[in-house]
Steps between C-alpha positions, in 0.01 A plus 500: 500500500143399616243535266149524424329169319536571167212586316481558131557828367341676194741704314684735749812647531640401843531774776935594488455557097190715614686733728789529248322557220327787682729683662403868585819585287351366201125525516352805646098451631242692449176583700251174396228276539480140514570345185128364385218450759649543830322176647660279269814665477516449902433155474706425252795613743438168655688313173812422623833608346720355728607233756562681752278829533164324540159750481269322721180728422426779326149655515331873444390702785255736516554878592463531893427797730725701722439354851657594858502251763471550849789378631835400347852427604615839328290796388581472157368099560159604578419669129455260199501706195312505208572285251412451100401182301872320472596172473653295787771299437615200812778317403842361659905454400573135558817442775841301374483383856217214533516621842467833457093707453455659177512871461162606454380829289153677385504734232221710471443647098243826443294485191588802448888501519730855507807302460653517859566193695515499907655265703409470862759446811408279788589553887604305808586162393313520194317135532139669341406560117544874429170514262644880350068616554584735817644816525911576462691612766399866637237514263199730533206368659238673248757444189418246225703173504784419227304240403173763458775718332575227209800363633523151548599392842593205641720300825637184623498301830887475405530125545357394806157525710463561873259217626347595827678460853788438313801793494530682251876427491464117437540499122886654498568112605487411108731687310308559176241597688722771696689643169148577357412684785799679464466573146465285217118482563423866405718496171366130424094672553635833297572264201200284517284809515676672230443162269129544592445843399656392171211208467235759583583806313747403236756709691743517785474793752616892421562524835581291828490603828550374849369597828557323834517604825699340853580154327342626171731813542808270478382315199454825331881534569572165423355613142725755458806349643470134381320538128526932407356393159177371622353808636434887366366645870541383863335611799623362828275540817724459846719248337630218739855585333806311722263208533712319736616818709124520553396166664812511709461866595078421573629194733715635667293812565210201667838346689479888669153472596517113664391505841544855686579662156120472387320854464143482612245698291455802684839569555497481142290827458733629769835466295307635154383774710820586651662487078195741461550767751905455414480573093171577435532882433819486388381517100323846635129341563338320757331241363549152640770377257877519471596616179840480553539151594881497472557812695278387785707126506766739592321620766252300678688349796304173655686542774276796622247289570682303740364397810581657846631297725200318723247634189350244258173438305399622158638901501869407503693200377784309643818435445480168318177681261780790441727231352221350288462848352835583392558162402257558246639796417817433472695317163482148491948333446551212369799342567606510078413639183188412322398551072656852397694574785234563755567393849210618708139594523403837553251592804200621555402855510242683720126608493171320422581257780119496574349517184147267485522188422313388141394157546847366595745786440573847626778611719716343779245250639450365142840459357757500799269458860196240415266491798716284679887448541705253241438136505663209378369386273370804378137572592200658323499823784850564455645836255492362146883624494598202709238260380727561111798564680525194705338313266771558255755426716360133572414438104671708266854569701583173785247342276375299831173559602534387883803789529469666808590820379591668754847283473505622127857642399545637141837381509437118545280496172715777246479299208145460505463904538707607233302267243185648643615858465624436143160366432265757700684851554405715205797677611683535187552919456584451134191575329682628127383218339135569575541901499677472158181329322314730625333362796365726814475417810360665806537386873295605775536511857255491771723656795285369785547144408565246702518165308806597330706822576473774230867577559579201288319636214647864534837296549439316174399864277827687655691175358419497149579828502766496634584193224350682204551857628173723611465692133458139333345395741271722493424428145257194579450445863335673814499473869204630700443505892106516614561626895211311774427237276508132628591171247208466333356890449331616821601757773509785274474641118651199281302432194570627156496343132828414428406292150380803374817677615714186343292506192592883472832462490608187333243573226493901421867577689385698799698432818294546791585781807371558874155335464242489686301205757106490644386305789123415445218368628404128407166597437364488132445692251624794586837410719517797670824640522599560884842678458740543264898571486780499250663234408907592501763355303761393756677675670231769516217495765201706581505828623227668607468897368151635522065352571354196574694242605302246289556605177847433318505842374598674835840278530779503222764231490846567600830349655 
């Protein structure tokens, strides 16, 4: 084990008989403030109690302002939220492998505490410090932060940093490095958080929660799957579920567009169009979304667009584009069984092919297209979806960065993919463990995705219940589908406080129903609210009955 230079320690109580001797079964918190004056309890943090969880600084910050940026690479980027006086807490989990980074954490700790704890998920590749200071997945513009709420917050970089020009794949090389990625880093942070809170108020946390979404969604499953004791509510955000189904599936899918494959931009608009005009009015309004993503799968035939023979340019696509679509469409084989059974990756669905792009993301030409057609090595203009996916291939599955990949066979390199998927796929249906000590969990599903297919999330929810059975199911976790909404929240109405609907029912026992989402303007203070629609527990989708199209109140959810 590597370890920090030793350094001697006052009287302290290292950090494992901490986190025993605190258990949530034992102790239960209370709503508090820091023990003494909150400057020198803060600094005081720095003292270490252990070898191998090192606090680097810890320092008070003042209360800051609510501010809105122009520009961001997602809407919910652009707003930083008020925040109160709390204390910020750097610090970093030394490696047993010399060779391998350390997993680096802040913790962020209100002076005024309610006795909740949050822990932030990451995204992509991780390879960044998740500071826990911005807003939670699908979280209300206008709405006050956890940590403004009391709770405190924190994230990791889990155990590796991105430097720049280099991929972001390049750390799975090192073992350690790849294992905290895959989880140990987020349970190692939960316990070196939890120890922290205990230093600061004198107690461990009434409540924990996670929330992560894409990469961050799959932690939050991780949680529940890997270590059900650690966490009392879960929300996961478009989780990147079969892990490995998804980097093969998002390769392949750039394979398709190689060459003649490539869709330019405006034909682009012409394919979401065509989606339009096929399934718009099919949930009973016209209102330039598909609500009934699934059906119009069903439905939409690429084909139609076809060119006639001697036509060409941007209003009809040819043969080889065709194949590029229903390639992505279609499930991805492999050629065995991965972790739990699963042997393929789901495709994508339909609609939102054109939604803007925020920054770097939004619709086709963001995660599949790029503004140019695949390179090798991957290039900065091509679809993030084959910038991770081939990426992956060269350094987490052949593990050779010079693989041309389109020579790449699954088959050739087995072992290696069924030790990813039992590290990665949070694919495990049997959530009793976590449902039987009470934990909740709620999924959610942005059906015009297209960095990883929503189907695999549905897939997952229809498996545990079909593992636990629906009623007990039921009993601690939800499934909801947002219709028009892209990855990361834009396209259509996605946002809606899920901690408080977590916090609702772990804490006073009310199980949430049909909800209901807001797409707003990023303009502060007010946030205007542009449109509004419910929010339906799978299978259910909207339905329009009656009035403005706008306003969640004239749809009702149903199958």
């Amino acid at each position: 084990m590597m370890q920090w230079p030793k350094i001697s320690l006052r009287a302290c109580t290292c950090l494992a008989s901490l986190i025993a001797a605190t258990s949530l079964s034992a102790v239960e918190a209370m709503a508090a403030k820091m023990t003494g004056d909150p400057a020198a309890t803060c600094s005081d943090l720095i003292r270490p109690t252990d070898n191998v969880v090192r606090v680097d600084s810890a320092s008070m910050i003042a209360p800051t302002p609510l501010a809105v940026a122009e520009r961001g690479p997602t809407p919910a980027a652009r707003v930083t939220p008020a925040n109160p006086e709390f204390c910020k807490v750097l610090g970093q989990i030394a490696p047993s492998d010399p060779n391998a980074p350390p997993i680096k954490f802040q913790v962020n700790l209100p002076v005024e505490w309610n006795g909740r704890s949050l822990q932030y998920g990451g995204g992509g590749f991780n390879g960044v410090l998740i500071t826990g200071l911005a807003l939670p997945p699908a979280h209300p513009f206008g709405a006050p932060s956890p940590l403004a709420q009391g709770f405190v917050t924190y994230g990791t970089d889990s155990g590796h940093e991105t430097k720049p020009g280099e991929p972001p794949q390049v750390f799975a090389l090192n073992d350690e490095a790849f294992e905290n990625f895959a989880h140990r880093s987020y349970k190692r942070v939960r316990d070196a958080a939890v120890a922290l809170m205990v230093r600061a108020y004198g107690n461990p946390p009434k409540k924990l929660y996670f929330m992560g979404s894409s990469e961050g969604g799959r932690e939050g499953l991780t949680m529940a799957q890997r270590y059900p004791e650690d966490f009392d509510g879960i929300f996961a955000r478009v989780p990147v579920i079969n892990w490995v189904g998804l980097q093969h599936a998002g390769t392949r899918s750039g394979l398709a567009t190689m060459g003649e494959g490539w869709i330019r931009p405006a034909q682009v608009e012409l394919v979401a169009k065509a989606v339009l005009q096929t399934c718009d009015k099919a949930d009973g309004a016209e209102d330039s979304l598909v609500l009934d993503p699934v059906g119009c799968k069903a439905k939409f035939q690429p084909e139609s667009l076809r060119c006639a023979s001697g036509q060409s340019g941007d209003q009809c696509l040819t043969d080889a584009q065709i194949t590029a679509i229903e390639t992505l469409h279609a499930t991805y084989k492999f050629p065995f069984t991965l972790e739990n059974g699963l042997d393929d990756y789901p495709g994508w669905g339909v609609s939102g092919e054109n939604t803007p792009a925020f920054g770097p993301t939004g619709g086709w030409i963001s995660w599949w297209l790029g503004k140019a057609a695949p390179a090798q090595p991957p290039a900065p203009g091509n679809g993030i979806a084959w910038i991770y996916g081939a990426g992956g291939i060269q350094y987490v599955f052949a593990r050779n960065p010079k693989l041309d990949v389109t020579m790449y066979k699954p088959e050739d390199h087995k072992e290696r993919l069924l030790y990813v998927s039992k590290l990665m796929d949070s694919t495990n249906p049997d959530l009793s463990r976590f449902g039987a000590r009470g934990g909740k969990l709620v999924i959610l599903e942005y059906m015009a995705d297209y960095a990883q297919s929503p189907y695999a999330g549905i897939r997952y929810f229809e498996n545990v219940q079909r593992t636990l059975g629906k009623e007990k199911t039921a009993e601690f976790a939800r499934l909801y589908t947002a219709p028009g909404v892209d990855h990361v929240g834009s396209g259509a109405p996605a946002n809606v406080d899920m901690l408080a609907v977590l916090v609702d029912w772990v804490e006073n026992g009310k199980a949430p129903g049909d909800l209901e989402v807001i797409e707003q303007k990023v303009e502060a203070p007010a946030f205007e609210t542009l449109r509004s629609l419910p929010l339906c527990r799978w299978p259910a989708w909207p339905h329009y009955k009656s009035g403005q199209v706008n306003l969640a109140a004239s749809f009702h959810c149903a199958p």
